[in-house]
N, C-alpha and C positions, 0 to 999 in steps of 0.2 A: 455218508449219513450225518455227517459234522453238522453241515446245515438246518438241520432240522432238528425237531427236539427229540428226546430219546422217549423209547418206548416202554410204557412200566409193566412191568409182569409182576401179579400179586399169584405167588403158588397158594394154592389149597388145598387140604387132601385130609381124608380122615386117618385115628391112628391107626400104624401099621401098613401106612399104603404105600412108604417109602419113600415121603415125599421130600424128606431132607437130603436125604440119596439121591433122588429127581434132581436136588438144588446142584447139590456139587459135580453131577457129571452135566447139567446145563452149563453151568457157568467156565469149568472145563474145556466141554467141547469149543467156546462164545470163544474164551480166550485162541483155541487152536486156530481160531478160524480169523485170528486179530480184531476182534472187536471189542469196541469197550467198555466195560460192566462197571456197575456203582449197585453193589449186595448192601443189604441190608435185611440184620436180624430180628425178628420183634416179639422170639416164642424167648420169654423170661425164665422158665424153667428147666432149659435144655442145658445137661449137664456138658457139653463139650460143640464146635461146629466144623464139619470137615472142609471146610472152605474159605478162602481168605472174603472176609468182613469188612467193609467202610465205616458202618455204624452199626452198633449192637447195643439192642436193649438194655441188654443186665452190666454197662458201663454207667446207666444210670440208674435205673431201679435193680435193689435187690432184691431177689425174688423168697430170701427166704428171713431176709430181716421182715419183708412188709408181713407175711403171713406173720410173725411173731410181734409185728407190732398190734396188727388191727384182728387177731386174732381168727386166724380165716384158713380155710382149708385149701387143698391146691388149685382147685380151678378157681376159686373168689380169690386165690393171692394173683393169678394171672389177668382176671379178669381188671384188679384193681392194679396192676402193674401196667398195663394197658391204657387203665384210664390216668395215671399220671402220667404215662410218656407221651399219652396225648394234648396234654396239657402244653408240651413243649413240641409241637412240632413244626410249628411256624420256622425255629430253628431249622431242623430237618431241611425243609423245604431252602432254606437258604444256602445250605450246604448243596444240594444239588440242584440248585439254579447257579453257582458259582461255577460246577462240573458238567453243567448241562449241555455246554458246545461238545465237549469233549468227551463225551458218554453216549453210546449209540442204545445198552439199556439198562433199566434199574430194574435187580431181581429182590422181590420184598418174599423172606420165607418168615412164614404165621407160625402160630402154637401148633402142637399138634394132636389140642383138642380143640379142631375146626369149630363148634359151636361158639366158645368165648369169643372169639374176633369177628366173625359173621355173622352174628345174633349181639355182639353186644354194640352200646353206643359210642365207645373207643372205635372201634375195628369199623364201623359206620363212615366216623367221624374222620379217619384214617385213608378210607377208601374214596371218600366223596373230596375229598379236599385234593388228593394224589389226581383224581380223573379230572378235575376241575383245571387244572395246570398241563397235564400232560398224559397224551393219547396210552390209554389204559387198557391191560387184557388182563384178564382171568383164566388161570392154567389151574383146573381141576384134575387132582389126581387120582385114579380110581385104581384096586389091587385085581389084575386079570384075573387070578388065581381065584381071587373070591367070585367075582362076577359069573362063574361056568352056574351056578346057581340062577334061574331067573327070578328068585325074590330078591336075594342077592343085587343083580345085577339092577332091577327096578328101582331101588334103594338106594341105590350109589347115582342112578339118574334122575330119582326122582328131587334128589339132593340136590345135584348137579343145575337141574332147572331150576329151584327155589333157588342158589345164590345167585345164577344171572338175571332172574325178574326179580331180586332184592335188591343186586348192584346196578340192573340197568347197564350192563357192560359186556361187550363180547366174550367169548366164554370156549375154549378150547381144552378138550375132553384128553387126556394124557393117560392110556392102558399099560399101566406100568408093570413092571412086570412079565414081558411078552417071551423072555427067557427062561419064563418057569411053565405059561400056559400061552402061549399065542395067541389074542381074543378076535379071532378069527370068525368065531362063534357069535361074541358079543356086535361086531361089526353088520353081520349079517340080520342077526336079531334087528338092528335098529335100520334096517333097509329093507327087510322081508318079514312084513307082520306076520304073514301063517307059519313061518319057522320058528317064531317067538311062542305063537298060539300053540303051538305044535308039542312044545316044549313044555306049555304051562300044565298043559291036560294031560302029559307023560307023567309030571311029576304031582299030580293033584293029591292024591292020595297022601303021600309024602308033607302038603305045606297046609293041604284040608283048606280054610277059609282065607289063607293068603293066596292062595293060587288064584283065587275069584279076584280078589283085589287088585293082585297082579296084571291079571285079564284087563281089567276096567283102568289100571293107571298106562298100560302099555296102549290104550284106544287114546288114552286123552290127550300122550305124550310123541302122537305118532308126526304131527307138525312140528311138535321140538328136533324130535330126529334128523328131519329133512336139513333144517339148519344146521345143525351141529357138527364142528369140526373135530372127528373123533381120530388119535392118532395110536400108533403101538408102538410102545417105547421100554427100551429094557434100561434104567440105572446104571445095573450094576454090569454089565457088556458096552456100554452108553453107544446103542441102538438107538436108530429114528431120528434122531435129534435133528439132522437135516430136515426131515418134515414136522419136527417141531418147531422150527425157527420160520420155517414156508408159512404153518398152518398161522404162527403168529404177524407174523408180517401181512395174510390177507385179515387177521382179527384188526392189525390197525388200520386197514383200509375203512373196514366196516364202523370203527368209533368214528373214522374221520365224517363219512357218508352219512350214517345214522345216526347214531349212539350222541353222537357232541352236538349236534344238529337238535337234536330232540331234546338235550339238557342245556340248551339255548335255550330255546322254548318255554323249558318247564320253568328256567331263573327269570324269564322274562315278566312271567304268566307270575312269579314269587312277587316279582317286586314290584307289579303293579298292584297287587293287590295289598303290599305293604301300603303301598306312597296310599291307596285308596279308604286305609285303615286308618294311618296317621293323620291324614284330610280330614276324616272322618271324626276322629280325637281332638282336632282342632278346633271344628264347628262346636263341638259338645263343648269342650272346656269354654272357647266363647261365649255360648247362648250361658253354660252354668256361672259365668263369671258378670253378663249382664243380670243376670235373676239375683245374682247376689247383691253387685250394688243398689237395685232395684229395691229390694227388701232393709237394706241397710240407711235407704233416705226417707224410705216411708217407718220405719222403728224410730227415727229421731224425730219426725216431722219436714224433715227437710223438702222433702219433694212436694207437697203442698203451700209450703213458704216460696218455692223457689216457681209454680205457676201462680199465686198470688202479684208476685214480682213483676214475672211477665206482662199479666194482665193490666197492674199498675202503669208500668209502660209504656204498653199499647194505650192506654186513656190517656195518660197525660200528651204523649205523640200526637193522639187525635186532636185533644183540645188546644194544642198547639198551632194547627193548621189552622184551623176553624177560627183561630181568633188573629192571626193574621190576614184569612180572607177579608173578614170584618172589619180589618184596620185599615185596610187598602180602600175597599171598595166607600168607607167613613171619609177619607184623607181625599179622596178625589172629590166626592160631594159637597166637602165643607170648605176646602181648600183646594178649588179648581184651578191655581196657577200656580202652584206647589208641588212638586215632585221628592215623595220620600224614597 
């Protein structure tokens, strides 16, 4: 895999879903298996990380100076911890473009309040610039435990779809957890819509007007499913992990086929409509640059002196002609053996 560029996994997962635990029996298992990882940290908050780290956030932002400076509570100190490390990550990038032969992947573990980095324009700016360079996946972490609920579960998918049509990026579904509850359940739900249906109307009574909602997001989410690479994986057993690493390896298939193909496309479609704006800016600042001189010759006079001029010109030019025909045509008549 030397040859080729390494493959970036951005973990996500909401709290509680054990997604820091997801990191360190990934990176664990990656190593048993000799392959070569470049971790990186970028949740600023997190008081300890069970796993060895290439680069970590709170080496350069401090997460509890910043709240005391800009006076801000824990998610705006993280949010803002974010946007200065994104500030520097041009760096970043050059650190693993130096490691890049020699790294088969880069596992990036987020905050683990999922909205501040996939809602804000850091964790954006973060994502689009990582997939821009190098073939990217999205490992969302969902808790099995929670999910035997189908509001529950609807909510962790319905999540799950909003960050892949936000990143535009393949997207691999991780039921963590599978040594507490097996989501065996949830699997079936998302391949057997009347077992979901089945489900929703058992427990109607029980969720009253989300149950309806439920019904109506499970219709609309039923082509998400078909796609969706869903896997059961336990942490803390560090279960699956083999068809975690499968399910990732066909998600980089699909950036390579789709996903980078279409974000071709879209940079394409960017910069022509740039180059079509600035062209655009050009002629205007022109036309507004001739109206100016324009105005600036007739405020002094100038532009009336200057076709005055002209016209002078053209007469005296004329009468110049005219009076040499005259001379010639005089000189032959009066002096017919004379040659001027």
């Amino acid at each position: 895999m030397a040859d080729k560029k390494p493959t970036c996994i951005i973990v996500l997962g909401m709290a509680g879903s054990g997604k820091t635990t997801f990191v360190k029996a990934l990176t664990s298992y990656m190593i048993e298996q000799r392959l070569s990882i470049y971790t990186i940290n970028l949740d600023p908050g997190c008081a300890s990380i069970p796993y060895p780290v290439k680069i970590d956030i709170r080496d350069t932002v401090k997460y509890k100076d910043v709240m005391k400076h800009y006076n801000l509570g824990p998610n705006g100190a993280i949010v803002t911890s974010l946007n200065l490390f994104a500030t520097k990550f041009t760096e970043v990038l050059d650190l693993l473009d130096k490691r890049s032969k020699e790294t088969d992947y880069i596992i990036i573990d987020t905050p683990g309040q999922i909205e501040v980095f996939t809602w804000s324009a850091s964790g954006q700016i973060i994502t689009e610039t990582l997939a821009n360079v190098y073939p990217t996946v999205i490992i969302y972490v969902a808790d099995s435990a929670k999910c035997i609920s189908p509001v529950t579960f609807m909510s962790n998918m319905t999540y799950s779809c909003s960050i892949m049509f936000k990143t535009k990026l393949p997207l691999v579904l991780a039921l963590n957890k599978s040594d507490v509850v097996f989501p065996s359940f949830a699997i079936k739900w998302m391949t057997d819509f009347q077992s979901l249906s089945d489900e929703i109307e058992a427990t109607s009574e029980t969720y009253g007007i989300n149950s309806r909602l439920t019904y109506s997001l499970s219709l609309a989410l039923d082509d998400y499913y078909s796609t969706l690479k869903a896997v059961p994986v336990s942490a803390l057993e560090r279960t699956g992990f083999d068809k975690i690493i499968k399910a990732i390896e066909e998600a980089r298939v699909e950036y390579e086929t789709d996903y980078k193909v279409a974000y071709n496309k879209l940079m394409e479609r960017k910069l022509e409509t740039d180059r079509e704006k600035a062209s655009s800016s050009s002629r205007r600042a022109q036309s507004d640059m001739e109206m100016d001189i324009g105005m600036h010759l007739k405020s002094h006079g100038l532009e009336d002196s200057a076709d005055e001029e002209d016209e002078k010109l053209d007469v005296d030019e004329t009468d110049e002609v005219k009076y040499e025909d005259f001379f010639k045509a005089h000189s032959k008549n009066v002096y017919p053996s004379r040659e001027f």
